[in-house]
N, C-alpha and C positions, 0 to 999 in steps of 0.2 A: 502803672501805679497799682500796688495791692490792696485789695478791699479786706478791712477788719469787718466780719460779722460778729454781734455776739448776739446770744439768744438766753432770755428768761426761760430757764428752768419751770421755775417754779410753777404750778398750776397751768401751762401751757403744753409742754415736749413733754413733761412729767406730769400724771395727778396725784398729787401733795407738793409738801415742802422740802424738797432735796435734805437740809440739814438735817430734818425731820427722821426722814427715811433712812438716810446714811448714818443717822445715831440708832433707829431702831436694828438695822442689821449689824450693826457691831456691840448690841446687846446681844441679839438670838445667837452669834456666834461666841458669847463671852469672851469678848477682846474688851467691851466695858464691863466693868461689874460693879464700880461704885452704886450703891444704890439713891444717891446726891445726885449723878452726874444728869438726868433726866429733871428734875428741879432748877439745877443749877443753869441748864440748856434754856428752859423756859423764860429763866430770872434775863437772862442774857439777851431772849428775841422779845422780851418786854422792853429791856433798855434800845434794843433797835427800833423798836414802835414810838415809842419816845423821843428817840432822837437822842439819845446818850450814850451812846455803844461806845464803849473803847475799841476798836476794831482791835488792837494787840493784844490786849485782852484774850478776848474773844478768841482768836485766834489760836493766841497759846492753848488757852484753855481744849477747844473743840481737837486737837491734834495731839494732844496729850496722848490719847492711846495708841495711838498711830508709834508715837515716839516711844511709846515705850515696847512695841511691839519688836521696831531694830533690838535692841538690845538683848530681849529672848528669842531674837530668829540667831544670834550672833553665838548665845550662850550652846543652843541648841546644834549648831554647825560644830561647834567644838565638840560637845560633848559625841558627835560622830566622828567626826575624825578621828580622835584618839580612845 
């Protein structure tokens, strides 16, 4: 039989809040630049306090730049190749 571990992040293996952290570095690297998007992050771990988080929501929202990052590694591939 296989043993699933999972381990809390947060304040434990890590000191902060992973989401936290992983939205700070993809500011300092300006992969976000919305100047919302750190409010908007906040507005979102208030409804998870809550207990109102739409998790797909949430989701969509937090991965957004991620997604759109495919699409300028794709443009940028092109633009070497040719």
């Amino acid at each position: 039989m296989r043993t699933l571990t999972i381990f809390d992040l947060d304040e434990t293996l890590v000191h902060g809040d992973t989401s936290v952290i992983w939205r700070q570095y993809l500011q300092d690297i300006d992969v976000i630049t919305d100047p919302d998007f750190s409010r908007k992050d906040q507005a979102y771990m208030q409804q998870y306090a809550n207990g109102t988080l739409d998790l797909d929501d949430y989701i969509h929202f937090s991965l957004s730049p991620i997604a759109e990052l495919n699409s300028l590694i794709s443009e940028l591939h092109l633009l070497q190749v040719y």
